[in-house]
PASEBA-1860 file (N, C-alpha, C; in nm, 3 decimals):
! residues 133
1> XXXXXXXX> 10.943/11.624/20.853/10.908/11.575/20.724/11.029/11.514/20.659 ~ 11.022/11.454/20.628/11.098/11.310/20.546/11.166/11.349/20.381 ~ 11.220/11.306/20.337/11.206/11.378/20.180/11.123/11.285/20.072 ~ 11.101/11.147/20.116/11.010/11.116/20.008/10.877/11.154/20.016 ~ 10.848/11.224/20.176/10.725/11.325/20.150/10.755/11.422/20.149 ~ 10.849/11.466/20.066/10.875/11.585/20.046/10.843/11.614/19.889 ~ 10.937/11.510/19.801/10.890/11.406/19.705/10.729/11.390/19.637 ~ 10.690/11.319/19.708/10.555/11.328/19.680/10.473/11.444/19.697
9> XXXXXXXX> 10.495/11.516/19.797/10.397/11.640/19.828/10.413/11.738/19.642 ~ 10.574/11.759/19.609/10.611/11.803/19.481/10.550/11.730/19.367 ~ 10.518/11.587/19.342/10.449/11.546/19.292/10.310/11.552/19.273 ~ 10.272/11.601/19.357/10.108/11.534/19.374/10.056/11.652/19.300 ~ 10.012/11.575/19.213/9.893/11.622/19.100/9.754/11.687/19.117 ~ 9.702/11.668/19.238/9.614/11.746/19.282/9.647/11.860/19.357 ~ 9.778/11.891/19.360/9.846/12.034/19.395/9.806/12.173/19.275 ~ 9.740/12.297/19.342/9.707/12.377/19.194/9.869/12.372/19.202
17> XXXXXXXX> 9.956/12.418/19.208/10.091/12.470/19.228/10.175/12.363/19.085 ~ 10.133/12.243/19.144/10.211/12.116/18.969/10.154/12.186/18.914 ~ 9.993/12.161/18.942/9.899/12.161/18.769/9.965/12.297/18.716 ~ 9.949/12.437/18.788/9.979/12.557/18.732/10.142/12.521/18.649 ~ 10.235/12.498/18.717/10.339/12.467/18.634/10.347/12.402/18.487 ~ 10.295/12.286/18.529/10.290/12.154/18.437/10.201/12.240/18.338 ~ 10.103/12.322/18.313/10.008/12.397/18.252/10.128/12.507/18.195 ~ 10.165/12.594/18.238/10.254/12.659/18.198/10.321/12.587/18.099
25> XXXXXXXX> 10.431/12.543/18.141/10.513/12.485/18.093/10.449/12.434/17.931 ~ 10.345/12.337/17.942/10.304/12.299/17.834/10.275/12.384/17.740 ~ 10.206/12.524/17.811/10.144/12.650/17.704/10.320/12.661/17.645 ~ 10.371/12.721/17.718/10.521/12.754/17.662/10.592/12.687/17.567 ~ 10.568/12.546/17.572/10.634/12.475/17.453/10.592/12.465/17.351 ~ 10.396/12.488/17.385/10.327/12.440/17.251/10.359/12.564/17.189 ~ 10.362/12.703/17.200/10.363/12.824/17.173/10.486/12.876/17.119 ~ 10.600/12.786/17.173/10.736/12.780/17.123/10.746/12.727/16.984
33> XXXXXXXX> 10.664/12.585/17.019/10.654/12.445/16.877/10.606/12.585/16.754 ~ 10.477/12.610/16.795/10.429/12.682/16.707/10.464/12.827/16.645 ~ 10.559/12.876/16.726/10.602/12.988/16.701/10.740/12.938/16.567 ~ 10.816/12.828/16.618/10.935/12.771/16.513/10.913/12.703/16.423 ~ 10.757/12.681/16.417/10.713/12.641/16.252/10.693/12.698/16.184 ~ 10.619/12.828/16.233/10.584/12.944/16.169/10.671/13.041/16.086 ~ 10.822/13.020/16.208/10.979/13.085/16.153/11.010/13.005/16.017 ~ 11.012/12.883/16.058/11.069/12.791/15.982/10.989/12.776/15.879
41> XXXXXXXX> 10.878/12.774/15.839/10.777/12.804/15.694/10.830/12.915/15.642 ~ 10.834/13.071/15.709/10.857/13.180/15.642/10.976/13.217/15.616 ~ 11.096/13.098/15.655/11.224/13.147/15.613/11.229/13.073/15.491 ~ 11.156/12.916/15.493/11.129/12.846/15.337/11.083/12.930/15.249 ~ 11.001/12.973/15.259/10.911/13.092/15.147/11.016/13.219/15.145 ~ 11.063/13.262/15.228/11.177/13.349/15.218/11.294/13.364/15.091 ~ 11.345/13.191/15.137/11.449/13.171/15.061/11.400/13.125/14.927 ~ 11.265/13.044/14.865/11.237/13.015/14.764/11.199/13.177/14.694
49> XXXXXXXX> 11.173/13.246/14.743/11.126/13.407/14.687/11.240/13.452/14.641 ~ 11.375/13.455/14.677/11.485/13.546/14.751/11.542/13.431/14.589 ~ 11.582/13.328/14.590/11.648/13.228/14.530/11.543/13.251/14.376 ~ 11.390/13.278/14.352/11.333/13.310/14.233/11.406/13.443/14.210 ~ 11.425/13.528/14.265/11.469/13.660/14.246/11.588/13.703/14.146 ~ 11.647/13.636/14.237/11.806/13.599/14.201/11.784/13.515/14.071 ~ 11.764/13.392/14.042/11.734/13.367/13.877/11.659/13.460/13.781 ~ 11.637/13.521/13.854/11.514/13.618/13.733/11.636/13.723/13.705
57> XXXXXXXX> 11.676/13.784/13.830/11.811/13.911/13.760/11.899/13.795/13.706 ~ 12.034/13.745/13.766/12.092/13.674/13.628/12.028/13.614/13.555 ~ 11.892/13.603/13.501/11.845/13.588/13.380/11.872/13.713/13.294 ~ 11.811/13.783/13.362/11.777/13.944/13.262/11.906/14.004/13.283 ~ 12.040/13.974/13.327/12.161/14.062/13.317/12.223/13.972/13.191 ~ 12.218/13.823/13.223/12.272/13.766/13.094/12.228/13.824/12.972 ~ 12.068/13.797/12.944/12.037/13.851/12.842/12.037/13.999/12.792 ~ 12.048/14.068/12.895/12.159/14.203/12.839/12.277/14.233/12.793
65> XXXXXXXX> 12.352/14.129/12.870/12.495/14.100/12.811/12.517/14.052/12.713 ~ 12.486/13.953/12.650/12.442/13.855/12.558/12.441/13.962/12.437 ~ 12.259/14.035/12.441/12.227/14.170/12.335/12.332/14.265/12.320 ~ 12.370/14.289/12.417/12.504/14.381/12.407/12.611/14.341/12.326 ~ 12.637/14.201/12.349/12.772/14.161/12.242/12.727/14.139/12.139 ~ 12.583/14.082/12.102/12.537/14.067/11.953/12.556/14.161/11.888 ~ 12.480/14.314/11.945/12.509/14.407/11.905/12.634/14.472/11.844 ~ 12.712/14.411/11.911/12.840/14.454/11.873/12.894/14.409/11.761
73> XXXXXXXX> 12.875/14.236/11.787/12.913/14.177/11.702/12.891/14.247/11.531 ~ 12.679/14.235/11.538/12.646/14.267/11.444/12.679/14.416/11.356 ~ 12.741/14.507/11.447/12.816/14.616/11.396/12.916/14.609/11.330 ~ 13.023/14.534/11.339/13.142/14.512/11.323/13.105/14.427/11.177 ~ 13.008/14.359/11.186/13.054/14.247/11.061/12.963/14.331/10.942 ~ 12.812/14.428/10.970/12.784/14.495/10.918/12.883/14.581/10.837 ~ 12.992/14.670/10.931/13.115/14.771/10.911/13.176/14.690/10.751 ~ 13.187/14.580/10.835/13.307/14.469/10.714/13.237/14.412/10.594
81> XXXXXXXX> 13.135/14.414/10.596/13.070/14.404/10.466/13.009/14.467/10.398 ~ 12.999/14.590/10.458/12.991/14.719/10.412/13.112/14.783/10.329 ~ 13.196/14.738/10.373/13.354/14.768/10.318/13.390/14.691/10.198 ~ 13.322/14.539/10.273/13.394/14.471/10.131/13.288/14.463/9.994 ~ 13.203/14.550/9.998/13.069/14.595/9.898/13.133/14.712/9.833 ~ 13.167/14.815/9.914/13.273/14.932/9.838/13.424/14.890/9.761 ~ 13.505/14.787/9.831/13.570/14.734/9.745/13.528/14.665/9.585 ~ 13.448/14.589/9.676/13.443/14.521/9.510/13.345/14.623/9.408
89> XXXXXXXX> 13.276/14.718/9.473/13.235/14.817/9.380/13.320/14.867/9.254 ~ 13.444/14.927/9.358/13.515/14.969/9.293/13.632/14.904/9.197 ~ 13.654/14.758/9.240/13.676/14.661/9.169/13.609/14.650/9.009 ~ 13.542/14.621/9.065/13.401/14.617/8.914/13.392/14.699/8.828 ~ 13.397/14.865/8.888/13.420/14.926/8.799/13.555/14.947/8.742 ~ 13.679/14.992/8.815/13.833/14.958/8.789/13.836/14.847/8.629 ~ 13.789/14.715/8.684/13.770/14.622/8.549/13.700/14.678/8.454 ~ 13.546/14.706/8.447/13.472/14.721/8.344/13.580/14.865/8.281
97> XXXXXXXX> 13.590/14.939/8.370/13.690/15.049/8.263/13.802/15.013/8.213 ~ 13.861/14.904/8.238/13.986/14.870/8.123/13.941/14.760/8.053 ~ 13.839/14.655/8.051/13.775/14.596/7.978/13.732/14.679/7.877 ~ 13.639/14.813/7.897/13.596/14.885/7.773/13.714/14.945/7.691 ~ 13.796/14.936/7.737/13.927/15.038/7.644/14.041/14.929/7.617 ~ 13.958/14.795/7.580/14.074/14.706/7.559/14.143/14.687/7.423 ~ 14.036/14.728/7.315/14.079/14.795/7.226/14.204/14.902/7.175 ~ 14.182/15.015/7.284/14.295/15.094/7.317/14.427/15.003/7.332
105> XXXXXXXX> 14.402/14.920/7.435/14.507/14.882/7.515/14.596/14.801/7.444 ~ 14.519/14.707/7.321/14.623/14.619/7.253/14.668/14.703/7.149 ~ 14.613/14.815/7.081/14.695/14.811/6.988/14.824/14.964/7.051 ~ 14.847/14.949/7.171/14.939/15.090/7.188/15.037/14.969/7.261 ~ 15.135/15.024/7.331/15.273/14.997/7.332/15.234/14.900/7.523 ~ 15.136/14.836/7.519/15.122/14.849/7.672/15.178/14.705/7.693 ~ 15.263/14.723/7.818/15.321/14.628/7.897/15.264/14.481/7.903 ~ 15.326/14.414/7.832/15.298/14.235/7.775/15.361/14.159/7.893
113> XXXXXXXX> 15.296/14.086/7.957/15.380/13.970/8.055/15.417/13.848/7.948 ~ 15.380/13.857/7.885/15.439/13.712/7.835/15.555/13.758/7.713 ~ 15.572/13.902/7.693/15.730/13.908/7.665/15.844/14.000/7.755 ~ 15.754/14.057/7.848/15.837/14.107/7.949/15.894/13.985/8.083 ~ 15.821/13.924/8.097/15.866/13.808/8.182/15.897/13.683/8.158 ~ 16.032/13.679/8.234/16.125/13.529/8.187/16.124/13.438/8.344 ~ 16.130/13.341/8.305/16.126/13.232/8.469/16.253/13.226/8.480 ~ 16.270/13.235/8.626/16.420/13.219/8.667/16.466/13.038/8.709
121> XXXXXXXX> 16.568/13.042/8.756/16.624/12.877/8.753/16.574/12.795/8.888 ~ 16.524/12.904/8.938/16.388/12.884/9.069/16.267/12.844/9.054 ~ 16.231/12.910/8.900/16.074/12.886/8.879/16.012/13.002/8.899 ~ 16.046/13.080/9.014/15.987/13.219/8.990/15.993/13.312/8.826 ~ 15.958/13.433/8.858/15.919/13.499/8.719/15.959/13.624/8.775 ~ 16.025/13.679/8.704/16.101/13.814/8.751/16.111/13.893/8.539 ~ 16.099/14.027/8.534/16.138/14.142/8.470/16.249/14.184/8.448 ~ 16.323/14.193/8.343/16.399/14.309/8.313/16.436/14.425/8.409
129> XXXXX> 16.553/14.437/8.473/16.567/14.551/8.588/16.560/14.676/8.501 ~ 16.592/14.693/8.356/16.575/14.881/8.311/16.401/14.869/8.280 ~ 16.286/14.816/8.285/16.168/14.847/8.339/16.107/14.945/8.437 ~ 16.018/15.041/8.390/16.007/15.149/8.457/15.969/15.113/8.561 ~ 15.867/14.961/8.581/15.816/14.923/8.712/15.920/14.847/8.814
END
């Protein structure tokens, strides 16, 4: 035997032995094709799931973080205006009580700026050093 009938005998299509191969073979690839679309769809849906996930927690960690510093914030400036409400409380009243006793105040011996204080050659305004203050 020769090899281009050797050749042909391997060829010949009415051999079960090709067809079984050539049959094989084809099941195997289509089954392959279809098996790596199937991968390849469910790693898409994978990663679009996996990638929603992930935006949804750093969504909801920001916005915890976020509440957290407001919170804070809003403590602190609450604290400070809470404070500066007790100041000027006591402001207000401090005044209204020497406003009501102003009477008192002018006619007794009480400390005058405009004859206790002289301007210096600066322009500033300075006191008498034997002043109790």
């Amino acid at each position: 035997m020769n090899t281009s009938s050797k050749k042909k005998r391997l060829l010949d299509w009415s051999s079960l032995r090709v067809r079984l191969i050539v049959s094989y073979t084809l099941l195997i690839f289509i089954s392959l094709s279809i098996m790596g679309g199937y991968v390849y769809y469910r790693n898409q849906e994978s990663n679009t799931y996996l990638a929603g996930q992930l935006a949804k927690n750093i969504n909801e960690q920001s916005r915890y973080e976020l509440q957290a510093i407001s919170d804070y914030h809003t403590s602190q400036l609450d604290n400070f205006f809470y404070k500066l409400k007790v100041d000027i409380t006591y402001l207000g009243t401090t005044l209204g009580n020497a406003l009501s006793q102003e009477n008192k105040l002018s006619l007794s011996h009480y400390w005058d700026a405009s004859t206790a204080l002289r301007r210096l050659d600066n322009g500033s305004w300075d006191n008498p050093n034997t002043e109790t203050a």
